[in-house]
TIPAMAR-761641 format. One record per residue (C-alpha): residue number from 1; residue in three letters; x, y, z. Coordinates in nm, 2 decimals. Layout:
REM TIPAMAR-761641
(r NUM Ala (X Y Z)),
...
***
This chain:
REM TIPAMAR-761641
(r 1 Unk (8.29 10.43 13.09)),
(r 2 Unk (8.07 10.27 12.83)),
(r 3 Unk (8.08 10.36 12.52)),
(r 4 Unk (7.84 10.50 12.29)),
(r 5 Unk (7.70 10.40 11.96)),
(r 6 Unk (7.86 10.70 11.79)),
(r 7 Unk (8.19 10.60 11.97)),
(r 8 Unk (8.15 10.17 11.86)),
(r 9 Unk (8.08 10.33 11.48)),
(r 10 Unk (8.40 10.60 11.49)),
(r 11 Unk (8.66 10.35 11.63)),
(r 12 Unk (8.51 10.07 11.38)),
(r 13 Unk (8.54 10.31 11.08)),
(r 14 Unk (8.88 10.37 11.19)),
(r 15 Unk (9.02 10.05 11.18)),
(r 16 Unk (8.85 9.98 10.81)),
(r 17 Unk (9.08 10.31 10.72)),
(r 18 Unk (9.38 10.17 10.86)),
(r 19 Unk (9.33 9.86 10.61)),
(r 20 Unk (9.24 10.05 10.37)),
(r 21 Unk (9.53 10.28 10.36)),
(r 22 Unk (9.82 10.02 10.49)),
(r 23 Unk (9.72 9.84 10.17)),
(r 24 Unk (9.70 10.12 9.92)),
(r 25 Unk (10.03 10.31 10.06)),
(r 26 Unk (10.29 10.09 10.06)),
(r 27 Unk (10.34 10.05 9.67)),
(r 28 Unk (10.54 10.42 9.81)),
(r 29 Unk (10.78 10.30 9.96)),
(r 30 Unk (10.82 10.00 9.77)),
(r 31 Unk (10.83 10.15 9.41)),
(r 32 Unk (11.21 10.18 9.37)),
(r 33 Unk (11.21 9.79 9.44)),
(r 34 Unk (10.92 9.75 9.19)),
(r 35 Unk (11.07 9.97 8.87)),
(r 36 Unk (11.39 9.76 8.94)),
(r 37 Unk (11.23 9.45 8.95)),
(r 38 Unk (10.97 9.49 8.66)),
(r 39 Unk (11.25 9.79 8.49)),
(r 40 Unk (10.96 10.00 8.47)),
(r 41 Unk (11.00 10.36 8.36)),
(r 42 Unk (10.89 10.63 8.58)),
(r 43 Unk (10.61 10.69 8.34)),
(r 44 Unk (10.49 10.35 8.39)),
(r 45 Unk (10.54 10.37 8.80)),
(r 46 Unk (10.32 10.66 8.83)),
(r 47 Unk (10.08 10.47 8.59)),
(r 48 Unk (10.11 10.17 8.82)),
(r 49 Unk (10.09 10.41 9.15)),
(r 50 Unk (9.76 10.58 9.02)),
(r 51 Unk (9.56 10.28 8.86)),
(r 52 Unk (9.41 10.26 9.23)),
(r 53 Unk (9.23 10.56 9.20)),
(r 54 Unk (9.07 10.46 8.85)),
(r 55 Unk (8.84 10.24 9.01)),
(r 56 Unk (8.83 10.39 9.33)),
(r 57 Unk (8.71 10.73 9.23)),
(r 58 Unk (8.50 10.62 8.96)),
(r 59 Unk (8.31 10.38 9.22)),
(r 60 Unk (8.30 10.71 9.42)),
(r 61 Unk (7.99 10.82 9.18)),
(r 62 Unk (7.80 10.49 9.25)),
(r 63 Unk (7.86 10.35 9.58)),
(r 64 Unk (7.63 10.61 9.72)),
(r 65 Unk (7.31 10.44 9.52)),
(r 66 Unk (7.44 10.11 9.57)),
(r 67 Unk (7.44 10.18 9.98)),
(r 68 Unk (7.10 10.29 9.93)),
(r 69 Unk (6.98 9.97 9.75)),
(r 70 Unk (7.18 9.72 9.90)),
(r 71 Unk (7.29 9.87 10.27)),
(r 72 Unk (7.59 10.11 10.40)),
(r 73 Unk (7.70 9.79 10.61)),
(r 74 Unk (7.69 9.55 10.32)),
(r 75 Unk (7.90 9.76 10.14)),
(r 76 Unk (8.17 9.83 10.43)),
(r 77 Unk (8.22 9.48 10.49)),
(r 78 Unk (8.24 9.42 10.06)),
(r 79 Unk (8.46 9.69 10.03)),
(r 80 Unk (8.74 9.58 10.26)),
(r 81 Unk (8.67 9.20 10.20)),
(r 82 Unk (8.78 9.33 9.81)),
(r 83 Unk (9.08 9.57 9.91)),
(r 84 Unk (9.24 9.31 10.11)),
(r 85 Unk (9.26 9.05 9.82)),
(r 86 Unk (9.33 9.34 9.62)),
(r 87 Unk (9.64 9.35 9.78)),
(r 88 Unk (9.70 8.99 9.85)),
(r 89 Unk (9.75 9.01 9.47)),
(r 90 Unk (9.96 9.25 9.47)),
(r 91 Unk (10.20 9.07 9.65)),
(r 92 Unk (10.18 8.77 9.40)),
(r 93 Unk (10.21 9.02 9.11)),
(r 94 Unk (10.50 8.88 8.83)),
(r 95 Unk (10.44 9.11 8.58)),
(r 96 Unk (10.33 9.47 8.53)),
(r 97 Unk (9.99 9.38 8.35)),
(r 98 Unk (9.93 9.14 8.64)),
(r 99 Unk (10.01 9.45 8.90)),
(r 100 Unk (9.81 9.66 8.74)),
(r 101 Unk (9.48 9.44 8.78)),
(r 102 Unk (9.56 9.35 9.12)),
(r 103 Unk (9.57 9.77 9.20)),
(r 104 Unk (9.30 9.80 9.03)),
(r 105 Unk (9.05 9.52 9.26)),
(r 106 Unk (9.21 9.73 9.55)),
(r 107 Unk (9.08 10.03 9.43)),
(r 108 Unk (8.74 9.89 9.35)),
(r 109 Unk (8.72 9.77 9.69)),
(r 110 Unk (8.80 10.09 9.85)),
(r 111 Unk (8.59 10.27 9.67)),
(r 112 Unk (8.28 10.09 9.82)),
(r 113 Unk (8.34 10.21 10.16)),
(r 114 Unk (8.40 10.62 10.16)),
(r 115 Unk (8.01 10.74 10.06)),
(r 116 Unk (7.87 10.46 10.27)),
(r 117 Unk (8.13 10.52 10.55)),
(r 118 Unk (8.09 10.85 10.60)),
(r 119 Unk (7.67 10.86 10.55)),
(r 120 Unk (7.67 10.59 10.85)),
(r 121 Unk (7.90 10.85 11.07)),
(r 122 Unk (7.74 11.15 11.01)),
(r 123 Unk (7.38 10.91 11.09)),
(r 124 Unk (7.51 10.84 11.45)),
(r 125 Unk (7.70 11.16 11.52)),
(r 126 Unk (7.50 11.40 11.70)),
(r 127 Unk (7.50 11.73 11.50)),
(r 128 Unk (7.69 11.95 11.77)),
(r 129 Unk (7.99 11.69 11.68)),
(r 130 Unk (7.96 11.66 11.32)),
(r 131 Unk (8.32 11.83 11.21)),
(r 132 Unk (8.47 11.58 11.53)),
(r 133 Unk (8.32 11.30 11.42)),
(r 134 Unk (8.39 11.35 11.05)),
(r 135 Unk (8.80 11.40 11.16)),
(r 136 Unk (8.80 11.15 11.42)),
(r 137 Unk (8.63 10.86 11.25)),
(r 138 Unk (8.87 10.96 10.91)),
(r 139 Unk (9.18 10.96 11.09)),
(r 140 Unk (9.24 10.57 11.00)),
(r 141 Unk (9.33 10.72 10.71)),
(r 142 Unk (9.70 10.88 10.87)),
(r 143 Unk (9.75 10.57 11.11)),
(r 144 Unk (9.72 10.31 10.76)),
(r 145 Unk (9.97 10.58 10.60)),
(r 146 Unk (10.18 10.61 10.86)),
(r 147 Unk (10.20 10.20 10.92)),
(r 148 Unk (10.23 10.14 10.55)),
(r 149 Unk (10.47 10.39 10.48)),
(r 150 Unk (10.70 10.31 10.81)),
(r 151 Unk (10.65 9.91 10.90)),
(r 152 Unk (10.60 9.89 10.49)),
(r 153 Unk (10.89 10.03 10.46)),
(r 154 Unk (11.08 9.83 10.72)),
(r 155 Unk (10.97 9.51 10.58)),
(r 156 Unk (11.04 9.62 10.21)),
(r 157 Unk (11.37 9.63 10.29)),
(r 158 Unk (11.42 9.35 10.53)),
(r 159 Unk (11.24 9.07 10.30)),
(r 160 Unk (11.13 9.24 10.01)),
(r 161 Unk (10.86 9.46 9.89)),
(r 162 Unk (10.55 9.16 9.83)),
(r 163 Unk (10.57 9.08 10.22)),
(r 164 Unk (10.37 9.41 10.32)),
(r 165 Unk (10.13 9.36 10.13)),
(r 166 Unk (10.06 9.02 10.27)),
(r 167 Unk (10.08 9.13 10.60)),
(r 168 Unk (9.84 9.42 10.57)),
(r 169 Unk (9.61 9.24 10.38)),
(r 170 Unk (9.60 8.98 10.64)),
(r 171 Unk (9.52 9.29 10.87)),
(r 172 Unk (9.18 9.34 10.71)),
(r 173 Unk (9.02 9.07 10.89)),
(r 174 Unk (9.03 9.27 11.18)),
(r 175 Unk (8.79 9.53 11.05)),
(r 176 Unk (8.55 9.31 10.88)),
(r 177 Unk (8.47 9.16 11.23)),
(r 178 Unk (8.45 9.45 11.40)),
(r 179 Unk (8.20 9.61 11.11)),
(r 180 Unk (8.03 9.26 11.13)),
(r 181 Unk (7.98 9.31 11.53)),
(r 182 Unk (7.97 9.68 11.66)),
(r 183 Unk (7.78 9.88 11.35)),
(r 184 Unk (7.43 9.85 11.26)),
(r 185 Unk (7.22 9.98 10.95)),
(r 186 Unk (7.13 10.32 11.02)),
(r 187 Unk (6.79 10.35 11.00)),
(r 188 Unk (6.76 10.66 10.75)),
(r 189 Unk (6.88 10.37 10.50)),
(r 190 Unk (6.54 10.21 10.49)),
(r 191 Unk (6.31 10.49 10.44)),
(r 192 Unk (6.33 10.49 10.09)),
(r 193 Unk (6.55 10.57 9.77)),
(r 194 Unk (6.71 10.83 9.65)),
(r 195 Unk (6.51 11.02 9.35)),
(r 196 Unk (6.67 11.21 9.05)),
(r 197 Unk (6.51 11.50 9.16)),
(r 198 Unk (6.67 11.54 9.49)),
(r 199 Unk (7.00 11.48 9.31)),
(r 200 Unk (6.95 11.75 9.02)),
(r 201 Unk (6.90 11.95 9.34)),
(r 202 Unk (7.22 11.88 9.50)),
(r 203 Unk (7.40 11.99 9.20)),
(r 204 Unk (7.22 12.36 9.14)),
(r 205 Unk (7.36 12.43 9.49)),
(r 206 Unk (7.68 12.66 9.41)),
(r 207 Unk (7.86 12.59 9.73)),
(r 208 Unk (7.84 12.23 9.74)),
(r 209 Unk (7.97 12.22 9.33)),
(r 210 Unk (8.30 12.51 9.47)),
(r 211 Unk (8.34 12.25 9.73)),
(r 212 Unk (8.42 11.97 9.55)),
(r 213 Unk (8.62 12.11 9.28)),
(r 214 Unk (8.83 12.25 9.55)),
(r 215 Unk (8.88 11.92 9.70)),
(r 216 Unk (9.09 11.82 9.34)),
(r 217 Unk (9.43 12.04 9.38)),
(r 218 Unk (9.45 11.99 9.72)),
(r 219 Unk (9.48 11.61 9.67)),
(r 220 Unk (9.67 11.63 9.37)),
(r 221 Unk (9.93 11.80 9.54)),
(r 222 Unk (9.90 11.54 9.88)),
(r 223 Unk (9.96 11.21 9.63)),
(r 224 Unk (10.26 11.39 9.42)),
(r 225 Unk (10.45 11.35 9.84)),
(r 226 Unk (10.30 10.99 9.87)),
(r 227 Unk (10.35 10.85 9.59)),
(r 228 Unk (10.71 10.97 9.52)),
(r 229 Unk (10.88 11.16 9.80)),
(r 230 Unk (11.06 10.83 9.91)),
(r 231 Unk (11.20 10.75 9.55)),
(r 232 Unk (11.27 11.17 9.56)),
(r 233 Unk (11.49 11.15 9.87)),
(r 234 Unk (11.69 10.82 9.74)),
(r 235 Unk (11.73 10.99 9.39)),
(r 236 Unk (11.84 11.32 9.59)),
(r 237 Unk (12.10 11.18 9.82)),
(r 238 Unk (11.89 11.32 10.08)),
(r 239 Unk (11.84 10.95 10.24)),
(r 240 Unk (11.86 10.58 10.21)),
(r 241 Unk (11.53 10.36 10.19)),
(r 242 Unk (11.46 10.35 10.53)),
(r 243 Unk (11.55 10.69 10.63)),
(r 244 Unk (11.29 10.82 10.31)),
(r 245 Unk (11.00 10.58 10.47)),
(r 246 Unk (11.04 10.70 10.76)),
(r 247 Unk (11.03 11.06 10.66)),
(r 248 Unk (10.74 11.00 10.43)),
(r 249 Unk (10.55 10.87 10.70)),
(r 250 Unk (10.53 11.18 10.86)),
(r 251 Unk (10.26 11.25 10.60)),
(r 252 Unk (10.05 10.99 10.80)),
(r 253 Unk (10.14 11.11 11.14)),
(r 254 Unk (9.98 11.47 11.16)),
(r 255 Unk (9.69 11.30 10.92)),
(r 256 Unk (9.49 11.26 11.26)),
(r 257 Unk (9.59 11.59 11.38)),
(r 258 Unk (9.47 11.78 11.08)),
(r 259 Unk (9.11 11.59 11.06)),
(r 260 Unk (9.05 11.66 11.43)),
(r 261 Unk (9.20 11.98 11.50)),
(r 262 Unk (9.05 12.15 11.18)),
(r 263 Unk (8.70 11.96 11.24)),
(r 264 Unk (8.72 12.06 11.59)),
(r 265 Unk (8.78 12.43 11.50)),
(r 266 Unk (8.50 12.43 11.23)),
(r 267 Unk (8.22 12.32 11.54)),
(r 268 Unk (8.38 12.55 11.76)),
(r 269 Unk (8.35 12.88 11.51)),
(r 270 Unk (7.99 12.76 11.38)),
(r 271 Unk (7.90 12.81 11.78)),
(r 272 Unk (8.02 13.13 11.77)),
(r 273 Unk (7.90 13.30 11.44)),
(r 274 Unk (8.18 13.21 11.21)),
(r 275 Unk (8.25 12.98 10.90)),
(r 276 Unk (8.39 12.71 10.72)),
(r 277 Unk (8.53 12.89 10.44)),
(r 278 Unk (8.80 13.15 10.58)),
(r 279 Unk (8.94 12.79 10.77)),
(r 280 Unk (8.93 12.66 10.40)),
(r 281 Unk (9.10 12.93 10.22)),
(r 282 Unk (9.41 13.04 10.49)),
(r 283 Unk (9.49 12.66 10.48)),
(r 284 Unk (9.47 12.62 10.08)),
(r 285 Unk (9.73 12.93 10.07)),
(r 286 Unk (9.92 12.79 10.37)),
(r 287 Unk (9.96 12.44 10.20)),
(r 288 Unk (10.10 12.63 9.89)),
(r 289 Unk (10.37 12.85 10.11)),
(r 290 Unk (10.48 12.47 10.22)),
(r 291 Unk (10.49 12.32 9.92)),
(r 292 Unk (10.71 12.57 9.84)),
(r 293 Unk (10.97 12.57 10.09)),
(r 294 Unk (10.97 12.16 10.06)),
(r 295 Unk (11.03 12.19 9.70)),
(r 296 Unk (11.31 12.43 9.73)),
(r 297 Unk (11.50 12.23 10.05)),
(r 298 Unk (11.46 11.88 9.80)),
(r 299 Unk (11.64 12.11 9.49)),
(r 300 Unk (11.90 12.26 9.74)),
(r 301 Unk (11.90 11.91 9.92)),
(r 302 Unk (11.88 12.03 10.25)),
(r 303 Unk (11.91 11.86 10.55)),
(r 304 Unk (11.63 11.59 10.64)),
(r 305 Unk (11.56 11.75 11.00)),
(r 306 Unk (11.46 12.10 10.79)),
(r 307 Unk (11.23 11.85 10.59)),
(r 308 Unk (11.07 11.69 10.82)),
(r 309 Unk (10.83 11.90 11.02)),
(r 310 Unk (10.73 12.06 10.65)),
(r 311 Unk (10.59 11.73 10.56)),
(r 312 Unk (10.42 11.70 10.87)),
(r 313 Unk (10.29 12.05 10.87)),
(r 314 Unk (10.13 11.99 10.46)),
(r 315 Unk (9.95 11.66 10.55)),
(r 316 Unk (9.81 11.86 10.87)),
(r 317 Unk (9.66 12.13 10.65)),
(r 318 Unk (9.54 11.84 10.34)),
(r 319 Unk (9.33 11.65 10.58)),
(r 320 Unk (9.25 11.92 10.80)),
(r 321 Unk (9.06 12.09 10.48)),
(r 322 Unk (8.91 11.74 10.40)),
(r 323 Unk (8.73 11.73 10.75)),
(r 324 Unk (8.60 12.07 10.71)),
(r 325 Unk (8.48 11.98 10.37)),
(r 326 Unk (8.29 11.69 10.49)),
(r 327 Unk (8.16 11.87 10.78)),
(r 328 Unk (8.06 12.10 10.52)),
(r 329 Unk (7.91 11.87 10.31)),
(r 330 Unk (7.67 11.72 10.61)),
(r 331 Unk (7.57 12.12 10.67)),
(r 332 Unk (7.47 12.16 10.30)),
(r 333 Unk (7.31 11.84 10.27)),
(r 334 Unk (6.94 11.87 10.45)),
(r 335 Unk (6.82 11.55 10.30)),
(r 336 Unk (6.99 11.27 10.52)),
(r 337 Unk (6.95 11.05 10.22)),
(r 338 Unk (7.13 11.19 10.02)),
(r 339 Unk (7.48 11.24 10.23)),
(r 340 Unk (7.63 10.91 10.04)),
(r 341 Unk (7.59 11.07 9.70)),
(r 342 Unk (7.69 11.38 9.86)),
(r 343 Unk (8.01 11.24 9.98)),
(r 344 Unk (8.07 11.02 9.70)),
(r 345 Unk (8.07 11.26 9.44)),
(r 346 Unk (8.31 11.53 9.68)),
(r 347 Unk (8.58 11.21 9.70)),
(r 348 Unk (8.52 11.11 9.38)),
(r 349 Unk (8.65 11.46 9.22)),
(r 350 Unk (8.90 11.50 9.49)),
(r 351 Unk (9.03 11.17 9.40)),
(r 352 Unk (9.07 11.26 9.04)),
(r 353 Unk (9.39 11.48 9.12)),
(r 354 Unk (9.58 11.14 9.25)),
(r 355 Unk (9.48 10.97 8.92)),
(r 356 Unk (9.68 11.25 8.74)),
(r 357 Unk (9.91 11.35 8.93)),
(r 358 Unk (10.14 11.01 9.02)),
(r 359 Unk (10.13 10.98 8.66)),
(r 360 Unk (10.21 11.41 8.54)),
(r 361 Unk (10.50 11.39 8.81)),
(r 362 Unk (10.64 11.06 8.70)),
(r 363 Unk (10.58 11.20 8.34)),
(r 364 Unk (10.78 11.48 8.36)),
(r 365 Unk (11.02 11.32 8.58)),
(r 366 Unk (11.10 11.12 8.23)),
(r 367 Unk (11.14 11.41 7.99)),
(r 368 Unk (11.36 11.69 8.22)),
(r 369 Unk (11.53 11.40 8.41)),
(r 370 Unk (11.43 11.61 8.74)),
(r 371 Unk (11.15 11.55 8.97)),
(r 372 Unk (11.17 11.97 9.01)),
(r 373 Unk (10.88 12.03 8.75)),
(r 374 Unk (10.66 11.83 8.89)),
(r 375 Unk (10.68 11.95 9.26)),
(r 376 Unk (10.65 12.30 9.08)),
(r 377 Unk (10.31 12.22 8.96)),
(r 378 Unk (10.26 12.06 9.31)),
(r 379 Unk (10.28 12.38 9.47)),
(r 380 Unk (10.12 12.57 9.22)),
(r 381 Unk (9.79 12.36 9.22)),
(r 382 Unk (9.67 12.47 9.60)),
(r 383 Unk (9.63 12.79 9.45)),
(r 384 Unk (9.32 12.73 9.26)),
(r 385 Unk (9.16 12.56 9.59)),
(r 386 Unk (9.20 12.91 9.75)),
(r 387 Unk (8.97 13.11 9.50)),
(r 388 Unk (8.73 12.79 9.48)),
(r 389 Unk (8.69 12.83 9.84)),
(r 390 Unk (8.69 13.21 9.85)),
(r 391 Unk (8.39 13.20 9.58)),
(r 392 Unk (8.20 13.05 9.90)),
(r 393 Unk (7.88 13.16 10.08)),
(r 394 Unk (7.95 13.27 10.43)),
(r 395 Unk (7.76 13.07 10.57)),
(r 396 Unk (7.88 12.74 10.49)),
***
C-alpha cells in the first residue's frame, strides 16, 4: 500500500510530538530528584515545571505570522532543532537559574511548531477526515508522554535524572529528517499574508472566542496530574518512583485514544446532523466526576489498581476535547490562511492553565502542607469548560 501525502505529513508530525513531549515531560518524574538535588521548595518546583509554558504559549500568539512569513516547514524543523538543545541543557543544568533558562529555550522551541503544525495537517487532510487527522497526527503528543514519563522514569532512577534528557534530546534528530524529507510547503502558504482585517474577524466570531477559553480549565487541570502525580504518590505512600512513573504514564497511553476516538466521533455525528458541542460538554463534566474520584482515592490512599484506569480514563477525555476543538477550529475557520493564527491563539490560552497551575498546586502544597487543595481546584476547574462549551452554536 502506498502511502499518501496526508499519511507522509500525519506520521511525520507524530514523531516531532514524540520529541517534543519526551523532552518536556520527564522534568515529572524527575522532580523529586531535582528539589533534592537543587533543595528547591515546592513553590520553586512548580515555578521550574511551568517556566516551559512561558515561552511556549506566548510564542503560541506569533508563530502563526511567522509561518506565514517565513514557511510552516521552516518553522517545524526550527522548532524541534531548539527543543532538543532545550533539553540537552537541561541535562547540564547545575543550578536553578541555569534550569530555568534551559526550560525556557525548550519551550520557545516548542512553541514554533503547534500553529504551523497543525495549519500544514489540516492543508493535506481531506475535509471528510478533518477531526481524524487532527487526533491522529496529535497523538505524538501521548506516545512522548508516555515514553518520557515511563523510560524517563526508568532511567531517572537507574543513572539519574540528567540522562533522559540526553537521551530524548538525542531523539530529535529523528524528526528533523523526516520533516526535512517527507513534508512539503503547503501551497496555501504562498498565496499571500495574513491582513489585520481577517484577524479582527476571527475574533468577533463568539464560538471561536467560547472555544478557546474553554480549552484553559481543561489543561489546567491535565498539567496539575503531569506535573505532580508522581511526587503525589511518593509523598502518599501510594508508590515508590518507579511504580508512580509508571502509573503517571497512563496519562500518555489513552492520549492517542482520546484524540482519535473523540475526532473520529466528531466526523462521524457532523455526517449525520449532529455537533461538536454536546461531545464538548458531556466530556468537560465527565473529566470533573474523575477528577473527583482520583482526588478522593489519593486522600484515602487507595490502592494503585483503583487509580489506575481513572488516570487513564481523564487523559482520554483532555485530549479527546482538544481534537474536537481543533476539528472545530478548522470548521470555523473559512479562510485557510488563517488556521495557524487560529490554532495558535486556541493553544496559546489553553496553555495558559499549565503556566498557573504547576505553580497554584505546588503553592498551596507549601502553605496547608497537603497536595489536597490543589487537586480540589483541579476538579473544580472543568466545570467552567462545561458552560463555555454549552454557550456554543449548534452548529459548530
Amino acid at each position: 500500500m502506498q502511502l499518501k501525502t496526508y499519511h507522509k505529513v500525519w506520521i511525520t508530525v507524530i514523531f516531532v510530538w514524540i520529541s517534543i513531549y519526551t523532552v518536556r515531560i520527564t522534568l515529572s518524574p524527575a522532580l523529586p530528584f531535582v528539589i533534592s538535588e537543587f533543595k528547591l521548595t515546592y513553590t520553586e518546583a512548580g515555578i521550574a515545571a511551568s517556566i516551559i509554558f512561558y515561552t511556549y504559549t506566548s510564542m503560541q500568539f506569533v508563530a502563526g505570522f511567522l509561518g506565514a512569513r517565513i514557511g510552516r516547514k521552516k518553522l517545524l524543523l526550527i522548532g524541534t532543532m531548539i527543543n532538543g538543545l532545550g533539553g540537552f541543557l537541561t541535562a547540564l543544568s547545575n543550578s536553578f537559574t541555569q534550569l530555568i533558562l534551559a526550560r525556557m529555550l525548550t519551550g520557545l522551541g516548542a512553541g514554533l511548531i503547534f500553529s504551523n503544525d497543525r495549519a500544514i495537517v489540516a492543508s493535506y487532510t481531506p475535509s471528510s477526515m478533518s477531526g481524524t487527522g487532527q487526533g491522529l497526527s496529535f497523538s505524538g503528543t501521548g506516545i512522548g508522554m508516555t515514553l518520557g514519563i515511563l523510560l524517563g522514569g526508568l532511567i531517572t532512577v537507574s543513572l539519574g535524572w540528567r540522562w533522559g534528557f540526553i537521551v530524548f534530546s538525542l531523539f530529535t534528530i529523528v524528526p528533523i529528517l523526516m520533516t526535512a524529507t517527507m513534508i512539503s510547503e503547503p501551497s496555501t502558504n504562498k498565496n499571500g499574508g495574513i491582513t489585520s482585517k481577517a484577524v479582527k474577524q476571527l475574533f468577533r466570531n463568539k464560538d471561536y472566542l467560547l472555544l478557546i477559553l474553554g480549552g484553559f480549565p481543561v489543561q489546567y487541570s491535565f498539567w496539575v496530574l503531569a506535573t505532580w502525580l508522581p511526587t503525589i504518590l511518593i509523598e502518599s505512600g501510594q508508590a515508590d518512583p518507579t511504580l508512580s512513573s509508571g502509573v503517571t504514564a497512563l496519562l500518555g497511553v489513552s492520549v492517542p485514544l482520546g484524540l482519535i476516538t473523540l475526532g473520529r466521533l466528531a466526523d462521524t455525528l457532523s455526517t449525520r446532523g449532529g455537533n461538536s458541542r454536546s461531545i464538548l460538554t458531556y466530556s468537560s463534566l465527565s473529566l470533573s466526576a474523575v477528577l473527583l474520584f482520583i482526588t478522593l482515592l489519593v486522600v484515602y490512599k487507595a490502592s494503585i489498581l483503583l487509580l489506575a484506569p481513572l488516570i487513564f480514563i481523564a487523559s482520554f477525555l483532555i485530549f479527546g476535547i482538544g481534537a474536537v476543538q481543533l476539528r472545530a477550529v478548522s470548521r470555523i475557520v473559512k479562510d485557510e490562511i488563517l488556521l495557524p493564527v487560529a490554532f495558535g491563539y486556541l493553544n496559546g490560552v489553553s496553555f495558559l492553565g499549565p503556566i498557573v497551575s504547576p505553580y497554584v498546586t505546588g503553592l498551596l502544597r507549601d502553605i496547608t502542607g497537603d497536595f489536597l487543595w490543589g487537586l480540589v481546584l483541579s476538579v473544580i476547574v472543568p466545570l467552567a469548560s462545561l458552560v463555555l462549551f454549552r454557550l456554543m452554536s449548534k452548529n459548530v
